[in-house]
MARLUMDREN-475327 format. One record per residue: residue in one letter; x, y, z of N, C-alpha, C, O, CB in turn. Coordinates in steps of 0.1 Angstrom, whole numbers, m for minus. Atoms other than C-alpha are relative to their C-alpha. Last residue first. Glycine has a CB too. Example, Ala and Ser with C-alpha at 12.3 -4.5 7.8 and 13.67 -1.06 7.14 Angstrom:
2
('s',(m9,m11,0),(137,m11,71),(m8,11,8),(m3,22,9),(4,5,m14))
('a',(9,m12,0),(123,m45,78),(9,12,0),(19,12,7),(m10,0,12))
***
This chain:
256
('x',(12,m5,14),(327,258,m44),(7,5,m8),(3,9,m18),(m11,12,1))
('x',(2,4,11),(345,234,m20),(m4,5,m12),(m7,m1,m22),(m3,m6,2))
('x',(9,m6,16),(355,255,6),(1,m8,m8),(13,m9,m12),(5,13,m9))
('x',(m10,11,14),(368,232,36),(m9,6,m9),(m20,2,m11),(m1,m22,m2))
('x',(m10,1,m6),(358,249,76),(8,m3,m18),(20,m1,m21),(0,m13,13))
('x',(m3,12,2),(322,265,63),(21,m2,2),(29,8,0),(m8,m3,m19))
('x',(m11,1,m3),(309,297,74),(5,m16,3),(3,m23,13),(2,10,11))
('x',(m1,8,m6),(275,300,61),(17,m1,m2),(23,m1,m13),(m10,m10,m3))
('x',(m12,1,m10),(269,326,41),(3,m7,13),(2,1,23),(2,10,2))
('x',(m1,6,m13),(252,316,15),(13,3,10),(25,m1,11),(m1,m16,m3))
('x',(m14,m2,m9),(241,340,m5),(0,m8,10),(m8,m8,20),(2,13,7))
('x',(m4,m13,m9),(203,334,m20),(17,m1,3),(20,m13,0),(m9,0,18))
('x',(m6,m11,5),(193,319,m54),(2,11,14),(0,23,14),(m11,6,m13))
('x',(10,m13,m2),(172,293,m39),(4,12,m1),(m2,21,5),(m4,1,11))
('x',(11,3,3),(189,266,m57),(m8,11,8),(m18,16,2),(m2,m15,3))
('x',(1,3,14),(221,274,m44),(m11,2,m10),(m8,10,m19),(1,m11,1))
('x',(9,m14,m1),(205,280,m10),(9,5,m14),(6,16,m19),(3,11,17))
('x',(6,m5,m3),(204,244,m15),(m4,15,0),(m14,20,m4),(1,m3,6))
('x',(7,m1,17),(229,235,m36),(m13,0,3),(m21,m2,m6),(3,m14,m13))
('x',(m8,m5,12),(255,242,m4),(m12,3,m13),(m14,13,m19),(13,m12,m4))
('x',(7,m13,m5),(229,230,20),(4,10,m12),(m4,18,m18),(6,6,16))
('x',(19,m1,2),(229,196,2),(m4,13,4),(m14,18,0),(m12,m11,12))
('x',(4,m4,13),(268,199,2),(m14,2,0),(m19,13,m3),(4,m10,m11))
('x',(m8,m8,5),(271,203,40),(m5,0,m15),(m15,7,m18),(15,m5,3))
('x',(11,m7,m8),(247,172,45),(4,17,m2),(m5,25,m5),(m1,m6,18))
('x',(12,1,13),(269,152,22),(m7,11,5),(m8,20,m4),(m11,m15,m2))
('x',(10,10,3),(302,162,43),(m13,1,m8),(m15,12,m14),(m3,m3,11))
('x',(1,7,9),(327,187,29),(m9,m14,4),(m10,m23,m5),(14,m3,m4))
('x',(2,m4,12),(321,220,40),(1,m11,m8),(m3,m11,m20),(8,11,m3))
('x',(m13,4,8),(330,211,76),(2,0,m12),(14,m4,m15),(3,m12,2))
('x',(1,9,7),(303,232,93),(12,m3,m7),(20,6,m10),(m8,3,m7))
('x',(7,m2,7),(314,249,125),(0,m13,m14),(7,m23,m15),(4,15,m2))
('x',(8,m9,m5),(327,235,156),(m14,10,m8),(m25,14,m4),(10,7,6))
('x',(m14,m10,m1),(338,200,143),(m12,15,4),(m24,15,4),(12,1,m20))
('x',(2,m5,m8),(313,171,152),(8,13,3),(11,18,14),(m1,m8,8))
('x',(m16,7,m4),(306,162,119),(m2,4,9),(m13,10,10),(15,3,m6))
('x',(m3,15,m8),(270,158,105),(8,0,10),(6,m8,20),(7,m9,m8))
('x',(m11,10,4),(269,196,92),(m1,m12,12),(0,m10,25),(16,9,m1))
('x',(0,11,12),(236,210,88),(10,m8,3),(8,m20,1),(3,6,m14))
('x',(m9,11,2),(235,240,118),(m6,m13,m10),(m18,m16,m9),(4,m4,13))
('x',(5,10,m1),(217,276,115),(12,m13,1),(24,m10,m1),(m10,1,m13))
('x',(m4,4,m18),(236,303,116),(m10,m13,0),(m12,m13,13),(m4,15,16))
('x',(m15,1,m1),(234,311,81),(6,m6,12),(17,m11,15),(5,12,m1))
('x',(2,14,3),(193,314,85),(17,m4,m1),(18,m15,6),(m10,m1,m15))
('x',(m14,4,m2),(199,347,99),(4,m10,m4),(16,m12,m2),(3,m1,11))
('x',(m7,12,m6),(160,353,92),(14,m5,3),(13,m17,3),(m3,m7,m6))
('x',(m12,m1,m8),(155,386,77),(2,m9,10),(7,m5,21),(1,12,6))
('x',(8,m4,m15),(118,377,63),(10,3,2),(3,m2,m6),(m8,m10,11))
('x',(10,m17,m2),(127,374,27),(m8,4,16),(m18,10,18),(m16,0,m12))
('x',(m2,m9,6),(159,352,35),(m10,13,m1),(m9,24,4),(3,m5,m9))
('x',(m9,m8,m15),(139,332,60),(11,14,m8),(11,25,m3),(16,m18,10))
('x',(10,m10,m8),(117,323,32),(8,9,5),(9,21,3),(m9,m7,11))
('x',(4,m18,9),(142,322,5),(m8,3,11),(m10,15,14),(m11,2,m18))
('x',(m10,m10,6),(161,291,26),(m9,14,m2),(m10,24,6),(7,m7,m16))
('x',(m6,m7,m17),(132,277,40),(9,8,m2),(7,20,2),(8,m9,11))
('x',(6,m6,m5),(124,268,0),(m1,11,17),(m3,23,20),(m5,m7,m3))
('x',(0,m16,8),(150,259,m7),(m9,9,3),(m7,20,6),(m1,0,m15))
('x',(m10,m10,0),(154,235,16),(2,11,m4),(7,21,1),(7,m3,m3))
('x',(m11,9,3),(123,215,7),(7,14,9),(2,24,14),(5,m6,m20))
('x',(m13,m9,m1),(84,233,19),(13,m9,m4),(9,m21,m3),(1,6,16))
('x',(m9,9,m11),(50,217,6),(15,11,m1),(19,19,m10),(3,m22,m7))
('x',(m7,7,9),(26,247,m9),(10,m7,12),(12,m4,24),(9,11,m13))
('x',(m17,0,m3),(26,280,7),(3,m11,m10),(12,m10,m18),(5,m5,17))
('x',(m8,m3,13),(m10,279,m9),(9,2,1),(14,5,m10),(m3,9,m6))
('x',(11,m9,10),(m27,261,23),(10,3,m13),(18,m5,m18),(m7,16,8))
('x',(m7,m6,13),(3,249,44),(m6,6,m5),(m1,17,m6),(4,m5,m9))
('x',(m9,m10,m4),(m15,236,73),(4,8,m7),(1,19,m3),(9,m3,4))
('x',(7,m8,m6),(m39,213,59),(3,11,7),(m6,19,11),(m5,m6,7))
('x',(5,m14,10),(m15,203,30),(m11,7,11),(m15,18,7),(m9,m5,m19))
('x',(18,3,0),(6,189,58),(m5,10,m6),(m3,22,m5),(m8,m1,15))
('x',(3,9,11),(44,189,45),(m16,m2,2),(m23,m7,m6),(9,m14,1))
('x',(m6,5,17),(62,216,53),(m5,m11,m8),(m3,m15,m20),(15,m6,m1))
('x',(8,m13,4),(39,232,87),(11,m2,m19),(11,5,m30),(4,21,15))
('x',(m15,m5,5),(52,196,101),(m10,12,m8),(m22,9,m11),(12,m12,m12))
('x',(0,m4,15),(27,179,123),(12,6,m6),(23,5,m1),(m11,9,m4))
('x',(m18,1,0),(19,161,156),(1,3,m14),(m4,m5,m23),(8,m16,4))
('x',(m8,m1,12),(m16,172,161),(12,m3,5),(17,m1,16),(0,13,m6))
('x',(m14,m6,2),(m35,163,196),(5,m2,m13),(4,m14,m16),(10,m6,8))
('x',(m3,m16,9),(m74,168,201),(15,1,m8),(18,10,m16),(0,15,13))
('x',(m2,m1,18),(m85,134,209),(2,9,m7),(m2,10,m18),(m8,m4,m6))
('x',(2,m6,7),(m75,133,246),(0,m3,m18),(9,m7,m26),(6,8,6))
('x',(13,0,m3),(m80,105,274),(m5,16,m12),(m17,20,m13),(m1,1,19))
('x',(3,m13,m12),(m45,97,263),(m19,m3,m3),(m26,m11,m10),(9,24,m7))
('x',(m14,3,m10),(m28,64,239),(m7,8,15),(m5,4,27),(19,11,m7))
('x',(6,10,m6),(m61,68,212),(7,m7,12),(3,m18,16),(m4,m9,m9))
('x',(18,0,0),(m56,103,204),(m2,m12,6),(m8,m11,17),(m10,1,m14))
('x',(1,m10,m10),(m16,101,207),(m16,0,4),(m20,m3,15),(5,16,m6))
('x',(m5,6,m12),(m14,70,184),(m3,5,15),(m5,m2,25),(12,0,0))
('x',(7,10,m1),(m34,90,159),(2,m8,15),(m6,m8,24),(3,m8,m13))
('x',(18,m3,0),(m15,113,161),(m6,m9,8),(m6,m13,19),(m9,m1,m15))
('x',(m3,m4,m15),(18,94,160),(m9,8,5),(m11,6,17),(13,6,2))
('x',(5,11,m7),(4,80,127),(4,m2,14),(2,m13,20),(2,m10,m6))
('x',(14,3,m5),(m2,110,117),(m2,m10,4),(m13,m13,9),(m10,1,m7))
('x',(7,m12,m7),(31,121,121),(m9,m1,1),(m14,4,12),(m1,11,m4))
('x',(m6,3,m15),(50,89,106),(m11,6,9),(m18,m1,16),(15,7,4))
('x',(5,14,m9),(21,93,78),(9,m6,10),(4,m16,16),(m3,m11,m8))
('x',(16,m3,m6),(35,128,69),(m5,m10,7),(m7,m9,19),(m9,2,m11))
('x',(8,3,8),(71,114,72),(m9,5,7),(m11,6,19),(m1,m13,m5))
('x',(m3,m17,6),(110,114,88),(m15,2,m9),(m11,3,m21),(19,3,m13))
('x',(4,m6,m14),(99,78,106),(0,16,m2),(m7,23,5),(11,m5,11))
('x',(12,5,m1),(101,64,68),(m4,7,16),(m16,12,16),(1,m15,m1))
('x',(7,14,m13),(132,79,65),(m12,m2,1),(m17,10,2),(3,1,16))
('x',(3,16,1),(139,100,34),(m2,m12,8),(m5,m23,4),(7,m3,m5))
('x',(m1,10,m9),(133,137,42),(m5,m17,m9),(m15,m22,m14),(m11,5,15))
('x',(m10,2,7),(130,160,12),(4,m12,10),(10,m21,4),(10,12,m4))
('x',(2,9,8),(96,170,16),(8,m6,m3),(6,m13,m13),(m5,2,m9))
('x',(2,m3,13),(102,186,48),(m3,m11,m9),(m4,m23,m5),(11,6,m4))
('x',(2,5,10),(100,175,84),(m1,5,m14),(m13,5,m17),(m8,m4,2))
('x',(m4,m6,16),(108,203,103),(m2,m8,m7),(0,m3,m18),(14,4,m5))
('x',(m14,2,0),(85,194,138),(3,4,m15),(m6,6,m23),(4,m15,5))
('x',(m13,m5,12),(59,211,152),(11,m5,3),(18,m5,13),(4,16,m1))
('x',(m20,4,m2),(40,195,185),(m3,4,m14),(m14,1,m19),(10,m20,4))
('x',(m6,m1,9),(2,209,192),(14,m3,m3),(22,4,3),(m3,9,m3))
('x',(5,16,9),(m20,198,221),(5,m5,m14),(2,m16,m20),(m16,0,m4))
('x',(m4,m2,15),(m15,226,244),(9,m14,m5),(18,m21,m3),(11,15,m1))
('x',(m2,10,7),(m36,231,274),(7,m2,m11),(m1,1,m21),(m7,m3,0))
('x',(13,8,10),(m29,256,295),(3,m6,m6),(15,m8,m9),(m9,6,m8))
('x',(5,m7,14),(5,276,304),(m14,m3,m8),(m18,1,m19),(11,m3,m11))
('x',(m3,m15,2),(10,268,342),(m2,10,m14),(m5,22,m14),(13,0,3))
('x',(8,m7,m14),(m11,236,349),(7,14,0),(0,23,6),(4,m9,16))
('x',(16,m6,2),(m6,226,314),(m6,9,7),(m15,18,5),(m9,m9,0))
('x',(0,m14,3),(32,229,305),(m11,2,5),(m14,14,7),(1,4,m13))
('x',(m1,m4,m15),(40,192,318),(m1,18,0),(4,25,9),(18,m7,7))
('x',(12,3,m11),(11,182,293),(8,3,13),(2,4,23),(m6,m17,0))
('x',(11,m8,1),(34,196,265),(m9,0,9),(m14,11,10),(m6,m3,m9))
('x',(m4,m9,m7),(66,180,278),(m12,7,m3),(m15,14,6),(14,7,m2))
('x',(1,3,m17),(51,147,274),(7,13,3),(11,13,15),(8,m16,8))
('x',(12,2,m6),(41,155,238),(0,1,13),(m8,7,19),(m6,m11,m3))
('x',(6,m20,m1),(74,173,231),(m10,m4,2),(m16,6,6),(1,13,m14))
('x',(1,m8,m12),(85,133,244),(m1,12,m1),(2,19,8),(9,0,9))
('x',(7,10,m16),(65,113,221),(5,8,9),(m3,14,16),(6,m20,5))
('x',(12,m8,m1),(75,139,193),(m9,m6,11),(m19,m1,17),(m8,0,m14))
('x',(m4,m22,m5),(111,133,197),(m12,0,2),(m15,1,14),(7,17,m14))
('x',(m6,1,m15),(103,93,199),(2,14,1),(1,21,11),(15,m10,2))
('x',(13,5,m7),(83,94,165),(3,m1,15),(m6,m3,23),(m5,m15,m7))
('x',(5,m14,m4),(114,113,152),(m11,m4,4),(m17,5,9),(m2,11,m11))
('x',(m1,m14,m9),(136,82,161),(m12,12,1),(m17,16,12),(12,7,m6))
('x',(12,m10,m7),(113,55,152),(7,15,2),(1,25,5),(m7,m6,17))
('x',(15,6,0),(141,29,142),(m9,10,7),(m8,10,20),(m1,m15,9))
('x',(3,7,m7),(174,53,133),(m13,m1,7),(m19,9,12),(6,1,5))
('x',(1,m10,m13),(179,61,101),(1,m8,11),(5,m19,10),(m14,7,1))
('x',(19,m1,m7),(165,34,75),(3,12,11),(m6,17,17),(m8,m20,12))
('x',(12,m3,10),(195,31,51),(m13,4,5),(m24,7,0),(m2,m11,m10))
('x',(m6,m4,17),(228,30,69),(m9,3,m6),(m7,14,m12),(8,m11,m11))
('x',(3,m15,m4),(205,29,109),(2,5,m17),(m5,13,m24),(13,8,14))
('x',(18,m2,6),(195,m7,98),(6,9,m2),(8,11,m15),(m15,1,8))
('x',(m2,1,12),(240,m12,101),(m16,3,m7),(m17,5,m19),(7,m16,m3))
('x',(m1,m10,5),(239,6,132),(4,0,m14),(9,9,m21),(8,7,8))
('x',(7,m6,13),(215,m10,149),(9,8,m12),(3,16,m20),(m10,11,7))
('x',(9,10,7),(237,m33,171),(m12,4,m9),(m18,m4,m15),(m5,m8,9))
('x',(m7,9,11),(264,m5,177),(m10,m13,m8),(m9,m17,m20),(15,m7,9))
('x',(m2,m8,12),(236,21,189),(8,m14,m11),(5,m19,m22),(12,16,6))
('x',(2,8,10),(221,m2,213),(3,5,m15),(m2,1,m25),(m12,m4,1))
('x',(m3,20,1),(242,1,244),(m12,m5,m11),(m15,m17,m11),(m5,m11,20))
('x',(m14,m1,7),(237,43,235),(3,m19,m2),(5,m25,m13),(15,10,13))
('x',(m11,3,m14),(201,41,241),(11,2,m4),(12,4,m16),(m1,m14,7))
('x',(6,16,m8),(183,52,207),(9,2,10),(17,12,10),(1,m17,m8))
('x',(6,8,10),(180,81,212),(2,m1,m8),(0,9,m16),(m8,0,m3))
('x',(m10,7,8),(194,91,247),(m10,m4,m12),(m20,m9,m8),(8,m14,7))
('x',(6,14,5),(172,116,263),(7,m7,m11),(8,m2,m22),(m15,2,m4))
('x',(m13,13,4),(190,148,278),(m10,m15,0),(m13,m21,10),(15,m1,16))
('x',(6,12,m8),(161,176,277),(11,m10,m3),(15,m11,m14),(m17,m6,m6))
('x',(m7,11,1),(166,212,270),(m4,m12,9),(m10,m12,20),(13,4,4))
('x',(0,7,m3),(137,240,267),(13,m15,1),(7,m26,m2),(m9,3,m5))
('x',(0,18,3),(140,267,249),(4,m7,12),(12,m3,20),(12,m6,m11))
('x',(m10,7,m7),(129,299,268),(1,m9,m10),(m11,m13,m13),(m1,m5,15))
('x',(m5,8,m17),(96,308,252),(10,1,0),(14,6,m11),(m2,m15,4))
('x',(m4,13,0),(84,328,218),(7,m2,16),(12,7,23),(9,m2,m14))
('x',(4,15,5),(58,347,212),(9,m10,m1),(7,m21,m6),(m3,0,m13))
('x',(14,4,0),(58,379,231),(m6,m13,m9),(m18,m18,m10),(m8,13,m6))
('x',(3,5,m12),(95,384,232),(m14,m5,3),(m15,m14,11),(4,8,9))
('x',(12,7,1),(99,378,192),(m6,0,17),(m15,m9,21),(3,m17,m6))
('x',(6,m9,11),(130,399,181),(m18,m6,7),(m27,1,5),(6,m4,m21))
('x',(1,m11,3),(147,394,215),(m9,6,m12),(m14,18,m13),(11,2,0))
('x',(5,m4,m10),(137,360,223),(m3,16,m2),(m14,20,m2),(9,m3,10))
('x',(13,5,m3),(142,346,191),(m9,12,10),(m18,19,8),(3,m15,9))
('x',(8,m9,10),(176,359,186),(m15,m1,0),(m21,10,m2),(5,m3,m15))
('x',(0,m16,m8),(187,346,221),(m8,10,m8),(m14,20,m4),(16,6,1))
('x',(13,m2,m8),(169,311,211),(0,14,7),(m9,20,13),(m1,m12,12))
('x',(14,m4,6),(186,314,175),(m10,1,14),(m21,7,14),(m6,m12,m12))
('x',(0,m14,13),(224,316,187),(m16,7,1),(m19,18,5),(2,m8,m20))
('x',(m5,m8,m9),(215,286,218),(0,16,m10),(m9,25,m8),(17,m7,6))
('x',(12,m3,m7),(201,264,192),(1,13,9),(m6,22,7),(m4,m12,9))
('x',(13,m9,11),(227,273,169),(m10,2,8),(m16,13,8),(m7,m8,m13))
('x',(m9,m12,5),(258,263,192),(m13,10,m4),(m16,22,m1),(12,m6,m16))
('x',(0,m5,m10),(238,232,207),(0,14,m2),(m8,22,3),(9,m6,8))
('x',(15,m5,3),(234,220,166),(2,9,13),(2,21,9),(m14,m13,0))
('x',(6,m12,6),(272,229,165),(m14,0,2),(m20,11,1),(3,1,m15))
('x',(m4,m16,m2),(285,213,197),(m5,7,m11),(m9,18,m7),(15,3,m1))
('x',(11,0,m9),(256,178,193),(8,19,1),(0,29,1),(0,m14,17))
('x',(m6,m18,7),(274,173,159),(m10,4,13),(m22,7,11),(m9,9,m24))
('x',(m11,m8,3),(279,138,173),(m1,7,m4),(10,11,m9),(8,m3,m5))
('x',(m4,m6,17),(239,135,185),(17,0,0),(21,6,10),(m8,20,m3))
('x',(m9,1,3),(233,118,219),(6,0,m13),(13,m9,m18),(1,m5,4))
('x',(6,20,3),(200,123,223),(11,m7,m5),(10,m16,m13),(m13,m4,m15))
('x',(m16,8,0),(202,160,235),(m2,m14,4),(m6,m20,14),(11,7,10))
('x',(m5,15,m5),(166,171,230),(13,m5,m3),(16,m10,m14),(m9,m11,m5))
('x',(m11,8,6),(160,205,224),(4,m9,6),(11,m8,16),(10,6,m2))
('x',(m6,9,m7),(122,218,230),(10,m5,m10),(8,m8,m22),(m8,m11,5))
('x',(m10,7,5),(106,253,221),(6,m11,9),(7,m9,21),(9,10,m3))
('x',(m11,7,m13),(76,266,236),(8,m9,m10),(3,m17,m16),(m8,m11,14))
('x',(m14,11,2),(63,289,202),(4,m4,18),(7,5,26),(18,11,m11))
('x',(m7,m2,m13),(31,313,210),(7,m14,m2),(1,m24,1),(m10,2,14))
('x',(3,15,m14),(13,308,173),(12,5,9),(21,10,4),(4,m21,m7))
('x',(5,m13,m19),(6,345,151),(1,m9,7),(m6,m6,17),(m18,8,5))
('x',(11,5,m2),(6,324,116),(m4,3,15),(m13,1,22),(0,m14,m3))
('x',(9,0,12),(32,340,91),(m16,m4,9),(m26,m1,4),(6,m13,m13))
('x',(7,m12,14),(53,356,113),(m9,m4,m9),(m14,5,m15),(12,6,m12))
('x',(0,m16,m4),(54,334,145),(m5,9,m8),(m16,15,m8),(14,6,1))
('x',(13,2,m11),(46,297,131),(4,15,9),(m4,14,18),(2,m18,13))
('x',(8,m1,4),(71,308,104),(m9,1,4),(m18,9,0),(0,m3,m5))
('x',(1,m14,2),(100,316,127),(m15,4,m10),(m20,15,m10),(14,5,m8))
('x',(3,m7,m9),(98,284,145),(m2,13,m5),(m10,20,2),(9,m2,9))
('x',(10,6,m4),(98,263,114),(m8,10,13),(m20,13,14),(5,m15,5))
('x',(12,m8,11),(124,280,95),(m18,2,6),(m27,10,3),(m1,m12,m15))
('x',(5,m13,m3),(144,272,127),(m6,10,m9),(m9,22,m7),(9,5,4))
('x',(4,1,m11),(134,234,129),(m1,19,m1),(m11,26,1),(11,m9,11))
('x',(17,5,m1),(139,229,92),(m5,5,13),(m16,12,11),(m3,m18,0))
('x',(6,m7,9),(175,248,89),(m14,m2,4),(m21,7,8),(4,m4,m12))
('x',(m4,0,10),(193,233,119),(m14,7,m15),(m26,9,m11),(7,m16,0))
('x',(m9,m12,3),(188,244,156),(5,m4,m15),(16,1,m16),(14,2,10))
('x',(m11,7,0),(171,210,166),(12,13,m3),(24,11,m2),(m1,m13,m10))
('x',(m5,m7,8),(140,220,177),(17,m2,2),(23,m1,13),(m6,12,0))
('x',(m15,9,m1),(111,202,182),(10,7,m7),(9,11,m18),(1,m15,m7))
('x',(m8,1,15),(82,231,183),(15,m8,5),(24,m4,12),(2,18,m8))
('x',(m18,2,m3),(58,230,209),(2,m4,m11),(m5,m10,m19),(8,m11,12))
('x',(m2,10,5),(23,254,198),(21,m9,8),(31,m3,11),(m2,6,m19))
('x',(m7,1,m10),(m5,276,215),(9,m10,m7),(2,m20,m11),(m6,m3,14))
('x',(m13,m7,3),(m21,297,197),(10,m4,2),(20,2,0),(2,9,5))
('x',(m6,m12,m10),(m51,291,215),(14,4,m6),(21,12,0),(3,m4,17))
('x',(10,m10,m6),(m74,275,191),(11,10,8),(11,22,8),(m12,m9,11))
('x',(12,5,m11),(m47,251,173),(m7,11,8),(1,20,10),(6,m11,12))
('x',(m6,m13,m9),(m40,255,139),(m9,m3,14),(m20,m7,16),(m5,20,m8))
('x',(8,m14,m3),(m57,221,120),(13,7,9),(22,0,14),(m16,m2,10))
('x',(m15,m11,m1),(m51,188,108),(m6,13,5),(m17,16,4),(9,4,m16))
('x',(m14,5,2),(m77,160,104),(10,8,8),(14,5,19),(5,1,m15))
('x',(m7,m11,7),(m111,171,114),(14,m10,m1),(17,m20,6),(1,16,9))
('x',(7,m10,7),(m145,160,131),(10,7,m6),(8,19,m8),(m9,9,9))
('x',(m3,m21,m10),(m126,147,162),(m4,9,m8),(m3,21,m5),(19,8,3))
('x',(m6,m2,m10),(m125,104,156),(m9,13,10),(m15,14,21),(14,3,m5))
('x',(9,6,m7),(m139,102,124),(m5,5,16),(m16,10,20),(5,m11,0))
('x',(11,m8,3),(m118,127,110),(m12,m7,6),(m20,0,11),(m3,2,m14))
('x',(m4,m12,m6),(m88,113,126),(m14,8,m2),(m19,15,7),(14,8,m6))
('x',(3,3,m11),(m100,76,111),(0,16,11),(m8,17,20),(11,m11,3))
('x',(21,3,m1),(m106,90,78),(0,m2,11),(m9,5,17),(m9,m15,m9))
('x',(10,m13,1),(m69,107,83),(m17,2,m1),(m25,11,1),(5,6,m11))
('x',(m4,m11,m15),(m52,74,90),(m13,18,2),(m22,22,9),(23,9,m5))
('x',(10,7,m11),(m69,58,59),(1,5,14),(m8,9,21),(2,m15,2))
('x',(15,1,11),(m61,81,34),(m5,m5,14),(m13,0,22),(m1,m14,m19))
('x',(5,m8,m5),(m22,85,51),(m13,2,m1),(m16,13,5),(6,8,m3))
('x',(0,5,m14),(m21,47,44),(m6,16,7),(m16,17,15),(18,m8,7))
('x',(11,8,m5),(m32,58,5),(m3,m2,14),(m15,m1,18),(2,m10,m4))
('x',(13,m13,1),(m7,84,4),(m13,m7,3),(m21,m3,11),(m1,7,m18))
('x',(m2,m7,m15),(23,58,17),(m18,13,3),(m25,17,12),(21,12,m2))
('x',(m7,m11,6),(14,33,m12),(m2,13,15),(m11,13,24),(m8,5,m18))
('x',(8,m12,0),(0,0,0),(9,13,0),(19,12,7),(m10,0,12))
***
């Protein structure tokens, strides 16, 4: 069965369910997973300027090797945040949760070559769910997780129907059937005429908004700034490439 189809059935059940699929949530209120690299801080700035939502930000240290530059960025963008956005966006949030465990990294780590690793982003959004409900008794209820997912993600866990099917999961796991887990890049209920988001796209946004987007982090390695020559490095490279902006991103190995 073809991934659009499964989302077909997922989403009849959601509608069933709660009278709706996808949706902005009533109060404004949204957590956003955030990793400090392009998707996450396109993500946070658009749920601000384009759609008026009160951002609580969460960074999960899961034992990433580029853990010093994403840390680097998160930290960059939560000061810039604060100051241009004090009325909509939070403190970030830090959480140390291994994922996967470390004693099972070496025995997954030939799946991990082509599949990622098993559930990860379905495990981020399990715990910005459980930080959502520890928000309630002081910020109200809020039932929404953002994450960057784009269209360009290839893991099966990196996916619209990961998301709804961690939904879903969420609705029938709690005594609530209200909760979204979504990506504002790939749910057309969200998006409307934006259209699905890639790299390039985040790129020009943040460009035509004055976004810093340069500071952002991409690179794999664990060196302080990007190393200019891993894959993830080039993809950004012919990224903002492809979106006809300046990249200035301070890379260690010019390749251009």
């Amino acid at each position: 069965m073809k991934d659009i189809d499964q989302v077909d059935l997922i989403d009849k059940s959601l509608l069933k369910i709660r009278g709706y699929v996808s949706k902005f949530p009533e109060n404004k209120k949204v957590v956003v997973v955030f990793s400090g690299g392009l998707d996450s801080v396109s993500i946070v700035a658009r749920c601000i300027i384009d759609h008026d939502l009160e951002v609580y930000p969460i960074s999960i240290i899961r034992g990433q090797s580029n853990l010093t530059g994403e840390a680097a960025s998160v930290k960059f963008f939560n000061n810039y945040f604060l100051e241009r956005f004090p009325r909509k966006y939070h403190p970030v949030t830090f959480l140390h949760v291994e994922i996967p465990p470390k004693e099972l990294k070496d025995g997954i780590k030939e799946y991990s070559k082509n599949n990622g690793y098993p559930l990860r982003d379905n495990q981020l959004e399990i715990i910005a769910l459980q930080y959502a409900i520890s928000l309630w008794e002081k910020e109200g209820e809020i039932k929404t997780i953002f994450t960057g997912v784009t269209k360009e993600d290839i893991y099966t866990h990196s996916s619209l129907l990961a998301m709804r099917s961690t939904t879903l999961m969420s609705c029938v796991s709690t005594p609530h059937n209200d909760w979204n887990i979504s990506s504002l890049n790939l749910d057309p209920y969200l998006y409307g005429d934006m259209k699905a988001f890639g790299k390039k796209e985040e790129i020009k946004w943040c460009f035509d908004h004055s976004i810093p987007i340069e500071k952002s982090r991409t690179c794999n390695n664990a060196t302080p700034r990007h190393c200019g020559a891993c894959s993830s490095c080039d993809k950004r490279r012919k990224a903002f490439e492809a979106a006809e902006v300046p990249d200035n991103t301070t890379y260690l190995q010019n390749n251009s």
